[in-house]
VEXDREN-2710 file (C-alpha; in Angstrom, 1 decimal):
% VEXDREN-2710
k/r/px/py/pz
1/UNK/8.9/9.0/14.6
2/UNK/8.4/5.5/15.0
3/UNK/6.1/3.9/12.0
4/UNK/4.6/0.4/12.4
5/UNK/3.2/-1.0/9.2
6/UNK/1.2/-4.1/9.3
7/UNK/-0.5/-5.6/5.6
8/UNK/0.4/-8.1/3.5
9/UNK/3.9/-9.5/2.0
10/UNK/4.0/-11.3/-1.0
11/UNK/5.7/-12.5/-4.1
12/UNK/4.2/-11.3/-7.9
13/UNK/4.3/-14.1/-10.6
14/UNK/3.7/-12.4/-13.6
15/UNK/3.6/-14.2/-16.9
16/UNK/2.6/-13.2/-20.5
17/UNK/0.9/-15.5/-22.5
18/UNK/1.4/-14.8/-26.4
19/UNK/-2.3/-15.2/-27.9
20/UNK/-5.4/-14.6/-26.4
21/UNK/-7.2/-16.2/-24.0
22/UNK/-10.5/-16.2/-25.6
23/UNK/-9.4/-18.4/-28.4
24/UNK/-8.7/-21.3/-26.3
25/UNK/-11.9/-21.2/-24.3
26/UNK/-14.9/-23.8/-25.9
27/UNK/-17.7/-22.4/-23.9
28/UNK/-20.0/-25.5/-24.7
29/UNK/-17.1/-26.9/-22.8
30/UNK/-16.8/-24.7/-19.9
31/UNK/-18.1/-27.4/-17.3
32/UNK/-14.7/-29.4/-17.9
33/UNK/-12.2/-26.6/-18.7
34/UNK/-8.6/-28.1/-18.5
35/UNK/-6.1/-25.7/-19.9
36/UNK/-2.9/-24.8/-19.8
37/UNK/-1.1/-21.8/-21.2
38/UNK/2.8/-22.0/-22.4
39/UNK/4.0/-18.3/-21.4
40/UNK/6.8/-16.2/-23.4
41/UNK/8.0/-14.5/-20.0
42/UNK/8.0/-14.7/-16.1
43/UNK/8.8/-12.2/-13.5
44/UNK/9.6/-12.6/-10.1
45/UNK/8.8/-9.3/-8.1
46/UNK/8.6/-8.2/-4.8
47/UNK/5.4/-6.9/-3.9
48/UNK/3.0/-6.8/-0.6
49/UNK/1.2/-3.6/0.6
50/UNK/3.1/-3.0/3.6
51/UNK/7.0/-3.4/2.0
52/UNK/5.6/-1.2/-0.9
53/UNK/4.8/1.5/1.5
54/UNK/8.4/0.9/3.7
55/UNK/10.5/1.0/0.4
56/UNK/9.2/4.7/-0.5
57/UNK/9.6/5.6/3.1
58/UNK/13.3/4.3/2.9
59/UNK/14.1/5.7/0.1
60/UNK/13.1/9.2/1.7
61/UNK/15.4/8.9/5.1
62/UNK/12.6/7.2/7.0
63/UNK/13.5/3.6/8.5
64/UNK/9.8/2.2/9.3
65/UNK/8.9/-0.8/10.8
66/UNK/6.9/-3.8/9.5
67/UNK/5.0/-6.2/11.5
68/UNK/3.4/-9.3/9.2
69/UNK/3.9/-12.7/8.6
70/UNK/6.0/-14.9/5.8
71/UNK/7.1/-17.8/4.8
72/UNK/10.3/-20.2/4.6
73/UNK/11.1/-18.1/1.3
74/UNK/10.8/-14.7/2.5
75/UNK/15.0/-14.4/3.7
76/UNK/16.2/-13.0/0.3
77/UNK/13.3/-10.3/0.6
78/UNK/14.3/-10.1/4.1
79/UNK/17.8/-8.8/3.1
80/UNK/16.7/-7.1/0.2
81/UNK/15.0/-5.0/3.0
82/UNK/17.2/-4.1/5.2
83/UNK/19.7/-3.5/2.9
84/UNK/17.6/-0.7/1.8
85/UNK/16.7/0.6/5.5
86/UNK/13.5/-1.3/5.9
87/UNK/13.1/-2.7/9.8
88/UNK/12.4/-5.8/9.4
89/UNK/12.7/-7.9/12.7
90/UNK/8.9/-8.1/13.5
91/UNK/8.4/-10.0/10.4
92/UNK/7.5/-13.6/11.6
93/UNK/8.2/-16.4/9.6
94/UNK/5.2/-19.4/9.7
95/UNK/7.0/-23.0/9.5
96/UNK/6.0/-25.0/6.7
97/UNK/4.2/-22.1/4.8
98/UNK/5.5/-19.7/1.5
99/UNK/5.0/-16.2/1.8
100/UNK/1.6/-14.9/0.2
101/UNK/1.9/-15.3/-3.6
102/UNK/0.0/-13.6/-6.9
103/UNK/0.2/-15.5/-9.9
104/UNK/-0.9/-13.6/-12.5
105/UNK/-1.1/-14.5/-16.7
106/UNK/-1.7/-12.1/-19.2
107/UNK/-2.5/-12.3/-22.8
108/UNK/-1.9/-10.3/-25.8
109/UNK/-5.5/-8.2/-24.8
110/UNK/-4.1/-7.3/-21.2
111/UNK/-6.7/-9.9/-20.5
112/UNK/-5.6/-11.6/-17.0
113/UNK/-5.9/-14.9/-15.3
114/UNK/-4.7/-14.7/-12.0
115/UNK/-4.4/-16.3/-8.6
116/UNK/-3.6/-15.5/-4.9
117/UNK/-2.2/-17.8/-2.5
118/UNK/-2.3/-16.6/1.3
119/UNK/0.1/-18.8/2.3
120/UNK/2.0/-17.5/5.9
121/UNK/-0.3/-13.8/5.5
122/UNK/-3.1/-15.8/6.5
123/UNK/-1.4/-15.9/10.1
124/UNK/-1.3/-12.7/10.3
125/UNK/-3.3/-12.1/13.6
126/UNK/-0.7/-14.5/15.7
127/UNK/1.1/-11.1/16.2
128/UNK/0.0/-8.6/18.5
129/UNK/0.9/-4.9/18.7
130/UNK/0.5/-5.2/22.9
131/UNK/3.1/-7.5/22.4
132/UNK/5.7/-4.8/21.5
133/UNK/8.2/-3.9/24.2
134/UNK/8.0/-0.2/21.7
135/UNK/5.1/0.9/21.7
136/UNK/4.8/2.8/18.1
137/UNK/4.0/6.4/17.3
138/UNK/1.3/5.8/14.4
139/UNK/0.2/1.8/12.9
140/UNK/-0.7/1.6/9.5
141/UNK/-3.5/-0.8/9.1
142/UNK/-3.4/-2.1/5.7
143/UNK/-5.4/-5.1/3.9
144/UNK/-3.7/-8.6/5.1
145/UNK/-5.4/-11.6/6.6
146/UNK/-9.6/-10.3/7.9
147/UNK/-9.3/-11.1/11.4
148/UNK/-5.9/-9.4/12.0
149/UNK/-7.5/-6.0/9.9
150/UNK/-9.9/-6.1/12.4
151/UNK/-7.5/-6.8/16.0
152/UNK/-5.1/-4.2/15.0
153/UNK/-7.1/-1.3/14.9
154/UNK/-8.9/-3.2/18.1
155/UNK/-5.4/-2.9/19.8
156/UNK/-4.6/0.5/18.9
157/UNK/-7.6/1.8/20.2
158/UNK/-7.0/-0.5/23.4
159/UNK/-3.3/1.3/24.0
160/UNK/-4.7/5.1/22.6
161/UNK/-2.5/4.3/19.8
162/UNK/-3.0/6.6/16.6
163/UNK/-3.7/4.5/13.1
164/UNK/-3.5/4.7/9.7
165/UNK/-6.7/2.8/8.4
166/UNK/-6.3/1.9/4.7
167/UNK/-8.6/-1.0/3.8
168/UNK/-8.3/-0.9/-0.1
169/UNK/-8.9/-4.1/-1.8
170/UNK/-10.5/-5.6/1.3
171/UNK/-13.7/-2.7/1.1
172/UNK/-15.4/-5.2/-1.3
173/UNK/-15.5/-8.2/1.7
174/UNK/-15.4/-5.8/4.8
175/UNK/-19.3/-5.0/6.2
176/UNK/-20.6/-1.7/6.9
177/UNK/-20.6/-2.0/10.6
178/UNK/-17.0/-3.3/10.4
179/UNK/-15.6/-0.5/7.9
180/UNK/-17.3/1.9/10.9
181/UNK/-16.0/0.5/13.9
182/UNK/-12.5/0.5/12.2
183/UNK/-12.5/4.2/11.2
184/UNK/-14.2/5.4/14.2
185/UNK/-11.5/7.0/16.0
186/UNK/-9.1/6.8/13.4
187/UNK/-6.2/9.6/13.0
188/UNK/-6.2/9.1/8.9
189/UNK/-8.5/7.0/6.8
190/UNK/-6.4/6.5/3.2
191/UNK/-9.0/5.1/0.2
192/UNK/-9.4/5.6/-3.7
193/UNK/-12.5/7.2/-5.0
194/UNK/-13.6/3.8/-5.9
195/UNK/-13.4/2.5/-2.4
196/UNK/-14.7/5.8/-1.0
197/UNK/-18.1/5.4/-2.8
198/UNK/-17.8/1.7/-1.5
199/UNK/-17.4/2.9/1.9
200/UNK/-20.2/5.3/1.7
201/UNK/-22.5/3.1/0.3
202/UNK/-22.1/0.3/3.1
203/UNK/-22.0/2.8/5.8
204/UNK/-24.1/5.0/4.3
205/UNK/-22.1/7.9/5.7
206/UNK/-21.5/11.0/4.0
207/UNK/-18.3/12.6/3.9
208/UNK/-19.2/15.2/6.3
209/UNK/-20.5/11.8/8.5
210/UNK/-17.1/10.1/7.7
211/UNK/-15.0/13.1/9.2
212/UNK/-17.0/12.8/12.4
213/UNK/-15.1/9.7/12.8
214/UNK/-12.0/10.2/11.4
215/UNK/-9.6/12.9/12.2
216/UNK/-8.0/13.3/8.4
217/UNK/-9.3/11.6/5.1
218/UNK/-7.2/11.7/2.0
219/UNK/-8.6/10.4/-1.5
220/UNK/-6.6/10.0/-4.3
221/UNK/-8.4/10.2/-7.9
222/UNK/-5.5/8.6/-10.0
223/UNK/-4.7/11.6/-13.1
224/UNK/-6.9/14.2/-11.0
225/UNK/-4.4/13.7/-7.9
226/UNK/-5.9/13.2/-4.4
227/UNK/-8.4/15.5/-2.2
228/UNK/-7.2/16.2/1.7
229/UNK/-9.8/16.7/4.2
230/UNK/-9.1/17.7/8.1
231/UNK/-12.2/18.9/9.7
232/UNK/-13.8/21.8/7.5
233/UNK/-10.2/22.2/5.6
234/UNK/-9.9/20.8/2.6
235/UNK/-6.5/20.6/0.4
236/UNK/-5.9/19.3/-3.3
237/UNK/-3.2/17.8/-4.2
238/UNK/-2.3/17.8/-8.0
239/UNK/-0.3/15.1/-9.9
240/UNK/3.1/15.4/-11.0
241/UNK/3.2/15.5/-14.9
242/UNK/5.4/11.6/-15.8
243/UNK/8.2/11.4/-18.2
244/UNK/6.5/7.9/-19.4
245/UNK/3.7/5.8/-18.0
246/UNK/4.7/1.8/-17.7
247/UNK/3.0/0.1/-14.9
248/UNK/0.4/1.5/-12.6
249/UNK/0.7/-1.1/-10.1
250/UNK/1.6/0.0/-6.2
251/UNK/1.1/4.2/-7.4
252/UNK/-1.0/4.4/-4.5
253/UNK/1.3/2.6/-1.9
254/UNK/3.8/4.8/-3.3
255/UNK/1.9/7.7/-2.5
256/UNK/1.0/6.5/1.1
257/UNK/5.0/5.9/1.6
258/UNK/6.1/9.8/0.2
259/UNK/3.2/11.0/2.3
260/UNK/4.4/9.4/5.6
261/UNK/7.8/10.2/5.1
262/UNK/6.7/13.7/4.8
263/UNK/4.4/13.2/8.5
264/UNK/7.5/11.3/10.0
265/UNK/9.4/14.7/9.6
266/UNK/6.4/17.3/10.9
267/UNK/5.4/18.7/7.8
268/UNK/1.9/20.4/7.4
269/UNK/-0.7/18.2/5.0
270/UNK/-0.2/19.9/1.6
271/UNK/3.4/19.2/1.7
272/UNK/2.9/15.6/3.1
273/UNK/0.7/15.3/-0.4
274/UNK/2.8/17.0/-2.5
275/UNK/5.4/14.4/-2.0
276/UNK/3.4/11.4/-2.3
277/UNK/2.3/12.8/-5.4
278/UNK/5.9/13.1/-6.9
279/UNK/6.6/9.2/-5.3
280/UNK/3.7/8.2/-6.7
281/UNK/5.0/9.1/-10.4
282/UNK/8.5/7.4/-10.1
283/UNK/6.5/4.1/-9.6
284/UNK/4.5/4.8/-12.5
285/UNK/7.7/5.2/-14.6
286/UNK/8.9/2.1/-13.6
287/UNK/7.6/-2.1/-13.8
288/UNK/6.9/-3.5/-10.4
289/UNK/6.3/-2.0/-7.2
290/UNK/9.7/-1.5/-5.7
291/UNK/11.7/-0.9/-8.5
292/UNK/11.9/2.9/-9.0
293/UNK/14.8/4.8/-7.5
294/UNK/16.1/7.9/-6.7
295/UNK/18.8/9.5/-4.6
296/UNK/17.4/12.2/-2.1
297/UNK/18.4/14.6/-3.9
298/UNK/17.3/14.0/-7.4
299/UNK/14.4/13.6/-5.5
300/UNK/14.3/17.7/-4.3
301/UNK/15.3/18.5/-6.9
302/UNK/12.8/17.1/-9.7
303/UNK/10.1/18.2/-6.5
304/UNK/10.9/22.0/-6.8
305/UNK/10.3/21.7/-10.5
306/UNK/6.9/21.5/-10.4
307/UNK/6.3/22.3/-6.3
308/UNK/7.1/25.5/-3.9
309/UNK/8.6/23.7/-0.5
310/UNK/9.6/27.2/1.0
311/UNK/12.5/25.1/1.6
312/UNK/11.6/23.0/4.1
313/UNK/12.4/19.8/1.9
314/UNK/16.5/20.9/3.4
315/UNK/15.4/19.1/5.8
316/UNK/15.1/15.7/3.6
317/UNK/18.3/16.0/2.6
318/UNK/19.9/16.3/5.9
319/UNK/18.6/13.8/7.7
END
């Protein structure tokens, strides 16, 4: 099955600042704040909805696509990529531009201080899925620059192409009518239970209203697992208990990736959401967002601990 992903690419900055931020702030002084923090530690990692999402897939036997735009600095991500199985020759690099970058302090209270540069991912809609000479089998729609969230799903409907809509951090700028058009018709609308009260409120659908419009809905609710829903079915998906939690960040893209690996390979939902649930933990367990590993299949194997696969999961392994 071919998978396009489109969302954004981008570069983490994480530093930790050893004291707290609130002790340097004057608030009589607010109106002319000039500070500057001397940090203890920076990281470098590779984040970006969409190459979240492909790693997991990788890593599971699936070689997906991704269609987004970088910057000048984006060829040693480029190789890390493929390297690991990640398509990446739709990713269009912007002259003169970095890729999309978070920069991101933290102090001693997990109190943050953070920016985002858009840099090339704010080009996003210069690329066109009509413009494909292969014309994919499902398009993840995932948060990158507005106007291209809002001509992909445009274009699939155009070529009666099925799509993945996932807006996530985008719900809080995304209007009602918009978050409707965009889910009407779509095969899966992917969301937290933050985002689906978000997404209720400004459409004011209901959940039985949202699955009028979309053909399969899957929450996830972060310790309680995630909640499937395919017409009057509905299927829970439990978490898989975690030898250690580090770093929460990219858990749900994680999930979305062991979930589509699962679809790529025609299994039925609960199956799809069992293993997203068991990728989902080895990113807990590890610091940045593509930084867990496993082999295949240490993978099974740790999966039939805790899940029945009637042994369909063979399949995984041969592939």
């Amino acid at each position: 099955m071919d998978i396009l992903l489109t969302g954004s690419v981008a570069y983490d900055y994480l530093m930790t600042f050893p004291g707290l931020f609130k002790e340097q702030i004057l608030p009589e002084r607010l109106a002319s704040i000039s500070l500057s923090f001397l940090v203890e530690s920076m990281t470098r990692q590779r984040g970006g909805i969409a190459p979240n999402i492909a790693y997991t897939m990788a890593l599971l036997g699936v070689k997906p696509r991704i269609m987004a735009t970088v910057g000048e600095d984006f060829e040693e991500y480029r190789a890390w990529l493929e390297s690991k199985g990640v398509d990446t020759e739709l990713m269009q690099v912007i002259p003169g531009l970095f890729t999309a970058s978070f920069f991101a302090t933290t102090d001693q209270a997990s109190a943050q201080i953070a920016s985002f540069y858009p840099g090339a991912m704010a080009h996003s809609a210069v690329q066109s899925i009509k413009a494909l000479d292969k014309k994919p089998d499902l398009v993840i729609v995932s948060p990158s620059a507005p106007d291209a969230m809002m001509k992909f799903p445009a274009e699939c409907r155009d070529l009666d192409i099925p799509y993945l809509y996932d807006p996530s951090q985008q719900v809080l700028r995304l209007e009602g009518e918009e978050l409707a058009r965009d889910m009407e018709g779509a095969q899966f609308l992917f969301c937290n239970d933050y985002e689906f009260g978000l997404i209720s409120k400004k459409t004011g659908w209901s959940l039985d209203q949202v699955l009028e419009h979309v053909k399969i809905l899957v929450i996830t609710r972060g310790k309680d697992g995630a909640d499937l829903y395919a017409g009057a079915d509905t299927v829970h998906i439990p978490t898989v208990p975690e030898n250690e939690i580090v770093d929460p960040t990219g858990v749900g893209d994680a999930f979305r990736g062991g979930f589509l690996a699962g679809y790529a390979r025609g299994f039925d939902w609960k199956l799809c959401g069992e293993i997203g649930s068991l990728a989902a933990v080895y990113c807990l367990e590890q610091n940045g967002t593509q930084n867990h590993f496993y082999t295949r299949e240490e993978f099974v194997n740790r999966f039939r601990q805790h899940f029945d696969d009637g042994g369909k999961l063979d399949a995984l392994l041969k592939s």
